[in-house]
VMD Tcl script that draws the C-alpha trace (Angstrom):
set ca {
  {10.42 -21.35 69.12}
  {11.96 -21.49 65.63}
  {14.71 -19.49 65.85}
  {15.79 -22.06 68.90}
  {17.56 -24.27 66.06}
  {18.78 -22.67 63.36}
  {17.94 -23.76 59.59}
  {20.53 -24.64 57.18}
  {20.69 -25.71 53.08}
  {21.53 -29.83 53.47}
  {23.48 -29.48 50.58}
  {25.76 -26.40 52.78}
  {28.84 -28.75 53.86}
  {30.11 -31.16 51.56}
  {32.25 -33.38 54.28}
  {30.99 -36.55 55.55}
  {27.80 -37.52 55.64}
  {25.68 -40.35 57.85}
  {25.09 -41.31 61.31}
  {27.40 -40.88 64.03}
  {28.24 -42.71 67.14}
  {25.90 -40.69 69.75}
  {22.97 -42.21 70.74}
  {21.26 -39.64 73.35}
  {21.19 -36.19 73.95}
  {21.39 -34.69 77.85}
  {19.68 -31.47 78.93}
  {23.42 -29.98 79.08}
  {23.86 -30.74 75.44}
  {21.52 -28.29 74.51}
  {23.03 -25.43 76.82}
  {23.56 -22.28 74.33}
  {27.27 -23.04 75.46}
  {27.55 -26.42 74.52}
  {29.67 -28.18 71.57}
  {26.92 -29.97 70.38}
  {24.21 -27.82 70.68}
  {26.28 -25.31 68.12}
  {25.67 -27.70 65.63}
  {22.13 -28.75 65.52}
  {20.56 -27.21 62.32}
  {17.12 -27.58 60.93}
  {16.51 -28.66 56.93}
  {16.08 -25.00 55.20}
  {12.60 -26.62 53.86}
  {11.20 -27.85 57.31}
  {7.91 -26.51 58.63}
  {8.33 -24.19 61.54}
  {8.38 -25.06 64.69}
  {5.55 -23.20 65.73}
  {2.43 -26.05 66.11}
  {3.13 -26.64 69.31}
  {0.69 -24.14 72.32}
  {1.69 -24.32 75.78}
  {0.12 -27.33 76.94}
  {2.32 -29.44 74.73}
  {5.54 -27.73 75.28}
  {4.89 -28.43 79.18}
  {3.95 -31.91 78.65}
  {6.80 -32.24 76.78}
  {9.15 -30.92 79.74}
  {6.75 -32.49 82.01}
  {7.48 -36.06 80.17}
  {10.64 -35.33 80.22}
  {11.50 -34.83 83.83}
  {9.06 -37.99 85.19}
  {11.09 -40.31 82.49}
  {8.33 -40.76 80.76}
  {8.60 -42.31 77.00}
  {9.85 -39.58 74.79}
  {9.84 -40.67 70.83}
  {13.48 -40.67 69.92}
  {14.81 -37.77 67.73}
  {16.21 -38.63 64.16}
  {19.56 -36.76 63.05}
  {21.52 -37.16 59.82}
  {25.28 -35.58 60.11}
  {26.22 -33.72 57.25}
  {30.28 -32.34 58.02}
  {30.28 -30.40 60.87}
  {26.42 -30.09 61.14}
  {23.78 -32.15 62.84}
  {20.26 -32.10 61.24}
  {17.01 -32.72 62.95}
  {14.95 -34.77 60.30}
  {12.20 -35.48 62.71}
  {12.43 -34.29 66.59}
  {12.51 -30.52 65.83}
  {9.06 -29.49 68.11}
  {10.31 -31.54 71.35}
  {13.93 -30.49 71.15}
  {12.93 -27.04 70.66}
  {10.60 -27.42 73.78}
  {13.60 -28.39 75.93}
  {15.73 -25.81 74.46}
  {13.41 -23.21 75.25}
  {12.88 -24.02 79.10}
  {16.79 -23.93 79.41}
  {17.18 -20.81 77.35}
  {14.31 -19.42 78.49}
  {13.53 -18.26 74.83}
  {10.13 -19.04 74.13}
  {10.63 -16.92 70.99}
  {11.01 -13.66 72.76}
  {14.46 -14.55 74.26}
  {18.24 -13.83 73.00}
  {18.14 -16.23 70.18}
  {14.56 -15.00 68.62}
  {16.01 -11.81 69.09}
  {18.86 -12.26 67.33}
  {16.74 -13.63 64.87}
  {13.74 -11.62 64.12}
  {15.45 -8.03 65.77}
  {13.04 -5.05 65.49}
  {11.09 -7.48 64.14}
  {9.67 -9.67 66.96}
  {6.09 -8.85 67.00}
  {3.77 -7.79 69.92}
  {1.61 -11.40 69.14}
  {4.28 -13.14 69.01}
  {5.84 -11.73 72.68}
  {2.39 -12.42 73.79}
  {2.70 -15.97 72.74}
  {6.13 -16.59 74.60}
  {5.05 -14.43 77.78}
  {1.88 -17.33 77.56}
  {4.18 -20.50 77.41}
  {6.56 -19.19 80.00}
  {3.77 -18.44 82.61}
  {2.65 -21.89 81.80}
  {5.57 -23.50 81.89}
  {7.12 -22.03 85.53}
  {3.74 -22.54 86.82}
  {3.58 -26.02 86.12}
  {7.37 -26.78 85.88}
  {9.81 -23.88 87.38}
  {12.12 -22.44 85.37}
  {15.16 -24.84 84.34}
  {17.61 -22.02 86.54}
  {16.02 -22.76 89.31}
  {16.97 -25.81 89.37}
  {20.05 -25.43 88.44}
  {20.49 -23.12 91.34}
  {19.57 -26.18 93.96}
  {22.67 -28.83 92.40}
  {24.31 -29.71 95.39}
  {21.69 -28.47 97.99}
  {19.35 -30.10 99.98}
  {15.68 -29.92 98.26}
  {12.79 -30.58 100.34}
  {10.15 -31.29 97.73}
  {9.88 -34.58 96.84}
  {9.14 -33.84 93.21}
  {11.52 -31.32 93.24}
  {13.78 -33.41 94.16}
  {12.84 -36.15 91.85}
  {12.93 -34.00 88.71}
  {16.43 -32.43 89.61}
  {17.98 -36.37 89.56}
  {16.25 -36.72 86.27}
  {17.57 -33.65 84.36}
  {21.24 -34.99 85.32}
  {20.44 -38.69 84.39}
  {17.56 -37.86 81.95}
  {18.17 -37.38 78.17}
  {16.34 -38.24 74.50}
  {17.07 -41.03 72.38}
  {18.49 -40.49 69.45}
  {18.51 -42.44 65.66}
  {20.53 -42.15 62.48}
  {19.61 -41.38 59.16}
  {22.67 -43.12 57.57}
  {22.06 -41.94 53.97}
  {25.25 -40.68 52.15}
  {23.88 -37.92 50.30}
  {21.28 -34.95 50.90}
  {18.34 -36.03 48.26}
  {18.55 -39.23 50.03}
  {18.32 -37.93 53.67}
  {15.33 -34.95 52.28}
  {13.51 -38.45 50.70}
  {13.93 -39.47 54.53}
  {12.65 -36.48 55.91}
  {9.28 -36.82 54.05}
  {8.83 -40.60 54.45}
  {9.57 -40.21 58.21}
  {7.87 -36.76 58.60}
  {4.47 -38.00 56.78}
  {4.09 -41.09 58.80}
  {4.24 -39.69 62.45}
  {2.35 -36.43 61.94}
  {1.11 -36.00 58.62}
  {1.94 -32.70 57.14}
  {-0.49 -29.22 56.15}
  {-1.14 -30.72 52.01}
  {-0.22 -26.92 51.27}
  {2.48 -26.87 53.59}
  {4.18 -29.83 51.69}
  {3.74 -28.42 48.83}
  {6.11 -25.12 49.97}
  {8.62 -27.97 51.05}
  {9.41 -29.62 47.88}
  {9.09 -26.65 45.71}
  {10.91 -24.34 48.52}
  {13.15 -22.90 45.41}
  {10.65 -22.01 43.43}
  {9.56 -18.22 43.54}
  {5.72 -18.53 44.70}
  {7.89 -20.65 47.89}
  {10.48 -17.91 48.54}
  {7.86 -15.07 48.03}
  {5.40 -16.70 50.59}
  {8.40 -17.78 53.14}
  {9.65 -14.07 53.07}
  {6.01 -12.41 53.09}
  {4.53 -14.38 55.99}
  {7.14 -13.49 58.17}
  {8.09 -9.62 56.74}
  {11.35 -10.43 55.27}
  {12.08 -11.69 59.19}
  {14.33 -14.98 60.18}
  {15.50 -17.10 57.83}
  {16.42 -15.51 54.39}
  {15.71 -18.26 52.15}
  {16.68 -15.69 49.12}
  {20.57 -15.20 50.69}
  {21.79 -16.44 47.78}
  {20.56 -13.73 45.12}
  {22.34 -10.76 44.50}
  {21.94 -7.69 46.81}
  {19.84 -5.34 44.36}
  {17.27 -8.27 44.33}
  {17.19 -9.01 48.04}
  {16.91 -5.64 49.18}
  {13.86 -5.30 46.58}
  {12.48 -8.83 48.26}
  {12.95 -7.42 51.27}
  {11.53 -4.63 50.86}
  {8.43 -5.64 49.26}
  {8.10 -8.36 52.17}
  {7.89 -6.06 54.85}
  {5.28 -3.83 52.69}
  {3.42 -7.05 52.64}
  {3.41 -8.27 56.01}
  {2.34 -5.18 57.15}
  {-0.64 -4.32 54.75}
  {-1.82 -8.00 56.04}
  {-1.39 -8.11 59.83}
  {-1.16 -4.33 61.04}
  {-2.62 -3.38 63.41}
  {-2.66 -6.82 65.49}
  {-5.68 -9.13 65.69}
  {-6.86 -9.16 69.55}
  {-9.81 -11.34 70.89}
  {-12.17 -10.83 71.39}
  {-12.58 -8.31 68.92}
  {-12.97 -5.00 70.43}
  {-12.42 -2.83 67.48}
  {-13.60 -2.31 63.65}
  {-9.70 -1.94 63.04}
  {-8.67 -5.63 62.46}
  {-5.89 -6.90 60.16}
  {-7.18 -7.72 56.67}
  {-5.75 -11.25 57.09}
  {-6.53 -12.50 60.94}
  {-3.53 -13.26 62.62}
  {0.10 -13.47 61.38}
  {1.86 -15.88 63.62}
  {1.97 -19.22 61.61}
  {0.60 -18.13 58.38}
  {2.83 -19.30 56.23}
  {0.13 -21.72 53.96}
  {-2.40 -18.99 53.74}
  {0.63 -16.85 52.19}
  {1.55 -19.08 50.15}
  {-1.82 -19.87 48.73}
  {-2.35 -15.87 48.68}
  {1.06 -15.28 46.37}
  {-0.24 -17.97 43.95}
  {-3.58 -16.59 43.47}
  {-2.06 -12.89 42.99}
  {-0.15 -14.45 40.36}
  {-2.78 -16.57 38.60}
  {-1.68 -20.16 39.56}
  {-4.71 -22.37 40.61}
  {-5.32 -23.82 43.67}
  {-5.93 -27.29 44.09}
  {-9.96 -27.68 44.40}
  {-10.08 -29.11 48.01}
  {-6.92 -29.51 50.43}
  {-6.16 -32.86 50.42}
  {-6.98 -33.03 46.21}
  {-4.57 -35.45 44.80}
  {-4.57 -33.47 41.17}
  {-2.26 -30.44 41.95}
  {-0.91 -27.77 40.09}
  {2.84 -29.12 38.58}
  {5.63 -26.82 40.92}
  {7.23 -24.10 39.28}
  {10.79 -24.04 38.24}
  {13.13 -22.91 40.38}
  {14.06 -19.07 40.58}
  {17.57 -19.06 39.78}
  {18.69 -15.14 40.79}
  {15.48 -14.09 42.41}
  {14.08 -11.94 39.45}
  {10.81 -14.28 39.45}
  {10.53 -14.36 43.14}
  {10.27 -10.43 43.38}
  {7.57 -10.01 40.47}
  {5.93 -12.74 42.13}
  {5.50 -10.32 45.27}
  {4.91 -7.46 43.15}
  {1.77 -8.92 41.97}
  {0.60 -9.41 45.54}
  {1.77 -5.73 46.61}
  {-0.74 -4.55 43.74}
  {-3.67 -6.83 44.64}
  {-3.06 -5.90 48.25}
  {-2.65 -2.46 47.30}
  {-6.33 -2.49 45.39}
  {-8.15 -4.41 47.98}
  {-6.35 -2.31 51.23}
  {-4.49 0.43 51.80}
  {-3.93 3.97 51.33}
  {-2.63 3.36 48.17}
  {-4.36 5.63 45.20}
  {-6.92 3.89 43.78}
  {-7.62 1.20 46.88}
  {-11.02 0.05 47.32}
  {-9.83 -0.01 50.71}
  {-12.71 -2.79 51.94}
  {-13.54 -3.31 54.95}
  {-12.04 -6.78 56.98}
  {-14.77 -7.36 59.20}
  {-17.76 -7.38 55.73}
  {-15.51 -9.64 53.88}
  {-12.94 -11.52 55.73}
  {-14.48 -12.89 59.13}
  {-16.84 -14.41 60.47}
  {-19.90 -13.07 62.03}
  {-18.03 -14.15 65.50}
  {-14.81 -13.17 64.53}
  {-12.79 -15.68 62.71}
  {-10.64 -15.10 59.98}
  {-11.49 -16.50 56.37}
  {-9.01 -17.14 54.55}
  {-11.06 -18.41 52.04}
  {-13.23 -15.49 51.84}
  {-10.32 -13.11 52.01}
  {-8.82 -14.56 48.49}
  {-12.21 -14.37 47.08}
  {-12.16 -10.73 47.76}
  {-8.97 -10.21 46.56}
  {-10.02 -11.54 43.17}
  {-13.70 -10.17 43.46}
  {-11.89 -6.69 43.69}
  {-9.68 -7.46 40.52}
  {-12.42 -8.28 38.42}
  {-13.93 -5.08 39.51}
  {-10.80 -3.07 38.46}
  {-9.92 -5.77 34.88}
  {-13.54 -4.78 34.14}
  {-13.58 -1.39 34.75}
  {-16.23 -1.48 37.27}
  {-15.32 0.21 40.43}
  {-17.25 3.13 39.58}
  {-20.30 1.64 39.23}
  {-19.56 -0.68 42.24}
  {-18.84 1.76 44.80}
  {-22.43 3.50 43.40}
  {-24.23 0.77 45.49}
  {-21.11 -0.08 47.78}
  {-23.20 0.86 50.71}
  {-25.88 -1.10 50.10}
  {-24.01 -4.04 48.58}
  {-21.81 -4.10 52.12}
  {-24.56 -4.24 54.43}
  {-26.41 -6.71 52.52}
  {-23.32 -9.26 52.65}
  {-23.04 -8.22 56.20}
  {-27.15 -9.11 56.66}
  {-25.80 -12.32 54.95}
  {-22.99 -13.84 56.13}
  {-24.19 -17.19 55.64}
  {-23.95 -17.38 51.93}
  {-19.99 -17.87 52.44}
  {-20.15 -20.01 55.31}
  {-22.63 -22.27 53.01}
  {-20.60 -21.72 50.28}
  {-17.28 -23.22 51.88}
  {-19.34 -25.87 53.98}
  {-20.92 -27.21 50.80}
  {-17.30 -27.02 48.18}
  {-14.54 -26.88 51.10}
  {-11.69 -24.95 51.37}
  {-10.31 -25.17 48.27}
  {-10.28 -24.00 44.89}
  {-13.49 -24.52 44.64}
  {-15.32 -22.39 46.98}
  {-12.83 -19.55 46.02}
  {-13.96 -19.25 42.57}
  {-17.68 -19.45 43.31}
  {-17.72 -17.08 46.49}
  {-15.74 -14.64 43.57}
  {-19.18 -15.70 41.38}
  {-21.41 -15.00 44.46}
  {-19.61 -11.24 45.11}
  {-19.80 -10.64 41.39}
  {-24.19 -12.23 41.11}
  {-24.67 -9.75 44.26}
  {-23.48 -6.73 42.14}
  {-24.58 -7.30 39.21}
  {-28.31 -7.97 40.49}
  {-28.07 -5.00 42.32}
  {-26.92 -3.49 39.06}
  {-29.97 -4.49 37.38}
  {-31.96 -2.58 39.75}
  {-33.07 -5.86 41.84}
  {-34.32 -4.98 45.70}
  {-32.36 -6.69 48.56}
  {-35.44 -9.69 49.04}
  {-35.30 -10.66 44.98}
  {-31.52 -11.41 45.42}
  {-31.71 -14.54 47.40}
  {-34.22 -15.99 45.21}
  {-32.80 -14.63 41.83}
  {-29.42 -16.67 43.79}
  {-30.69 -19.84 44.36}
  {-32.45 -20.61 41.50}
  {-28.85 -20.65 39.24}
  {-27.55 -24.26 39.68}
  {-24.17 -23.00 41.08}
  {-26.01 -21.53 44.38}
  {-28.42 -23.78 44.54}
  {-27.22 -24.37 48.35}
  {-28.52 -21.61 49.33}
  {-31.68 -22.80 49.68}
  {-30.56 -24.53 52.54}
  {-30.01 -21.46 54.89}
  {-32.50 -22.65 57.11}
  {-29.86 -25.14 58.41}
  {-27.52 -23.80 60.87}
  {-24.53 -22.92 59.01}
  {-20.93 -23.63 60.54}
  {-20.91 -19.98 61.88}
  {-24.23 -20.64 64.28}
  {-23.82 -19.69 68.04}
  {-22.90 -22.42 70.38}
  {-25.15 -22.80 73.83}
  {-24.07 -20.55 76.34}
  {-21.22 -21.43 77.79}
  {-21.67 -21.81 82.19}
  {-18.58 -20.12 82.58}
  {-19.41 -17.06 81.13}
  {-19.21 -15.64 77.91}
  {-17.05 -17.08 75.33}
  {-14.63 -15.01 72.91}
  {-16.98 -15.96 70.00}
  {-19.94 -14.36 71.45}
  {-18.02 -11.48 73.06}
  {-16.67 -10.59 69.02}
  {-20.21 -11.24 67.57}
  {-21.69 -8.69 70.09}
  {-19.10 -6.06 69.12}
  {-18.81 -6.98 65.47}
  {-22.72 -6.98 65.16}
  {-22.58 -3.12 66.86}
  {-19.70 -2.06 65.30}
  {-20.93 -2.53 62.01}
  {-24.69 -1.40 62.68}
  {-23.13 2.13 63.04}
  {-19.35 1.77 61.65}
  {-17.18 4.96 60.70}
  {-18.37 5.74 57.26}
  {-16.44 7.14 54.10}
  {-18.58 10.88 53.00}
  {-18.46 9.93 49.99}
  {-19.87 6.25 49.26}
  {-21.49 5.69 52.89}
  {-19.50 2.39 53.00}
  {-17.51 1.15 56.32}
  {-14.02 3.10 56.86}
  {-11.07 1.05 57.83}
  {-8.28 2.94 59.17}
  {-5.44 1.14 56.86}
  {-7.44 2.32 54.03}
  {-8.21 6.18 55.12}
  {-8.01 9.50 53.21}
  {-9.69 12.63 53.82}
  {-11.43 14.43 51.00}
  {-12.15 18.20 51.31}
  {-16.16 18.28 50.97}
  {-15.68 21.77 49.31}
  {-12.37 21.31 46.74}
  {-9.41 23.63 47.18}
  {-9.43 24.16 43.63}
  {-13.07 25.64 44.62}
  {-11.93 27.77 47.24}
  {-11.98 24.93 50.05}
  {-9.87 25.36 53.26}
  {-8.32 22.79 55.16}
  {-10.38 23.49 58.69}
  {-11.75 20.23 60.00}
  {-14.68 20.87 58.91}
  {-14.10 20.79 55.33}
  {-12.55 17.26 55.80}
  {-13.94 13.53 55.97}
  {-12.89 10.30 55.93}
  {-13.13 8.39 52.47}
  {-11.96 5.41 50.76}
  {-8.79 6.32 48.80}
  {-10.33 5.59 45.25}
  {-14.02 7.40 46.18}
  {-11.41 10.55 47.15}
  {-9.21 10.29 43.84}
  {-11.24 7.81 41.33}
  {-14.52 8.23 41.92}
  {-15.49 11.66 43.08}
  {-12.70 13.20 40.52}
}
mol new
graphics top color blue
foreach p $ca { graphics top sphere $p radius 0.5 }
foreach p [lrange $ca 0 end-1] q [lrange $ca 1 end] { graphics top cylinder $p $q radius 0.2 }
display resetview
């Protein structure tokens, strides 16, 4: 529902600024047609309104229509704009059931254009089922004004939406760092904000801000880099769409029912896990846990965009090494580094590999890596735990991302050494770093829950096909290692140079750099 009100720099209109002399808002003023409605506008740096799952968006309506206490909204006038400082997810709830845009309808689409994605039409097909089951859809009641309605609560709720409306309060402050100071204050008391997410709010200028905003959403919606010349946000754009796609093609469906899953889980609302993915790329560290009150100093803004597209740059080439077809990719597999045993995303463990496999290229190791990347694969997959224990005992910070980098890199290099699979765990634990390791007879964060009585859950249905999947996956000739299909080339078993043909049976599947690094 983000594209429902539309974003807008605070410091856009330079006429008056303050309150104003409304003091509610009516379902009608929020008609696509209506004066006022034209002239809502979101902060450029506010989250997106995207937290909110069906249930809440019908209780919301639902609230709504039994006059139930709704929280009032909070709007600062800035010339001829209105600004939402706090109010955004329930106004956006009641402008979707009137629109009927649940982010698939004529204002997403104006918004996103070819680039609405299938998950997130599956999303807005989900709320709108929800919501007419529950509710009705808002022109069906507009159909019944001046007829006689039967149902009660029908009936009721049609009195309401004519009599009904939100509350509304003033921010009076005279200037836009004032009003932004509001949004904060106001915004961290009621529902306390992602600590990453904040920090792309106040340093939404900067370049590792406007390289995350664009890449999470593949150059799509709002162009927070409008303001650069067009050389530089073609190249932005460019490289955003490149990104977006080597993280989230093919879409993540659960249960998992196939070895081809998006490096990076799913893309709708991933805007912190970009963010935090751009800064690592470009060597700025992390804050050690989430809510850590030590964290990295913001970067300067980017002035004409020439930062914000090395920034992605640096991404496209980690992505680039870690995935796709690229020459030279590693291409490794999602479901041995980047989920969970039932299916679950790591984000976490995804960075890690992103900087485990740019220590193998820095160090010139990728050779001798993908010599036992077969064995090295299945014994992470045999041991999923050590990540899980890894992040359960340092969090989701900083911290466990550099040491599940030192875990990928004490696997290899034991393995190296000529070490069998049963002397790694002990070689592991007895270095002070992995110490918790030890402790994999407690059931780490990944273990099964009971069965559930209503069948089986999506957890158990991925871990059954993950666990067979990967038992006999598609494998590349040339290493033995799991195929994905974003990272696929096909090597000629006999060369060409050799007198190899290019019948079927002179091809198979390899990673890109086995085909041109390793086997050349």
């Amino acid at each position: 529902m983000d594209a429902l009100i539309p974003r807008e720099d605070f410091e856009s209109d330079t006429g008056s600024r303050g309150g104003s002399d409304r003091d509610r808002i009516s379902l009608s003023d929020l008609e696509a047609s209506a004066f006022f409605a034209g002239t809502l506008r979101k902060p450029d740096f506010q989250r997106e309104t995207t937290h909110w799952g069906p249930a809440a968006v019908v209780e919301l309506i639902g609230a709504f229509l039994e006059g139930h206490l709704i929280p009032a909204v909070i709007l600062w006038q800035s010339g001829d704009y209105t600004f939402v400082i706090d109010g955004a997810h329930r106004l956006s709830a009641l402008i979707a059931w009137i629109r009927d845009d649940y982010g698939d309808g004529t204002a997403s689409a104006s918004r996103y254009g070819s680039g609405l994605t299938e998950e997130q039409r599956k999303i807005a097909k989900r709320v709108r089922a929800e919501v007419r089951k529950e509710i009705g859809a808002y022109a069906e009641y507009k159909g019944l004004i001046g007829q006689e309605v039967l149902d009660p609560t029908k009936a009721k709720w049609l009195r309401r939406m004519g009599a009904g409306a939100v509350e509304v309060q003033w921010v009076t402050a005279a200037d836009a760092k004032a009003a932004e100071a509001s949004f904060f204050k106001i915004n961290q008391a009621a529902q306390p904000i992602d600590p990453t997410e904040r920090r792309i709010l106040q340093t939404r200028r900067s370049p590792d801000a406007i390289a995350a905003r664009c890449a999470a959403r593949g150059a799509r919606g709002h162009k927070y880099w409008s303001g650069f010349d067009a050389e530089i946000r073609a190249a932005i754009e460019e490289l955003g769409e490149e990104i977006y796609s080597a993280l989230y093609d093919p879409p993540l469906n659960t249960p998992v029912t196939t070895s081809d899953v998006p490096i990076a889980g799913k893309g709708y609302n991933a805007l912190p896990f970009v963010f935090e993915l751009v800064n690592v790329a470009n060597g700025i560290q992390l804050p050690t846990s989430p809510n850590a009150k030590k964290i990295p100093a913001a970067l300067p803004e980017d002035l004409d965009g020439t930062q914000t597209v090395e920034f992605l740059k640096r991404v496209q080439s980690k992505l680039r090494l870690m995935s796709t077809n690229h020459p030279g990719s590693l291409g490794l597999h999602p479901l041995v580094y980047c989920y969970s045993s039932t299916g679950n995303f790591q984000p976490n463990a995804f960075l890690a590999t992103v900087e485990f496999a740019s220590k193998l290229e820095r160090k010139g190791k990728k050779k001798e890596f993908t010599s036992i990347r077969k064995r090295y694969e299945e014994y992470l997959a045999r041991n999923r735990t050590f990540v899980s224990l890894t992040m359960s005992r340092l969090g989701a910070g900083g911290r466990s991302l550099s040491r599940i980098v030192e875990l990928y890199w004490a696997i290899a290099e034991e393995m190296w050494a000529g070490k069998s699979d049963t002397d790694i765990l002990p070689k592991l634990s007895a270095r002070s770093e992995f110490v918790h390791l030890r402790q994999l007879e407690i059931p780490s964060p990944e273990a099964e829950h009971a069965p559930s009585k209503k069948g089986a859950s999506t957890s158990a249905k991925s871990a059954s096909f993950i666990r067979l999947a990967m038992e006999a996956p598609r494998r590349c000739g040339i290493c033995g290692a799991a195929v994905h299909s974003n990272s696929m080339t096909f090597d000629h078993q006999n060369r060409v140079r050799e007198g190899g043909d290019n019948r079927a049976d002179n091809l198979q599947p390899t990673h890109p750099f086995c085909n041109s690094g390793f086997k050349a």
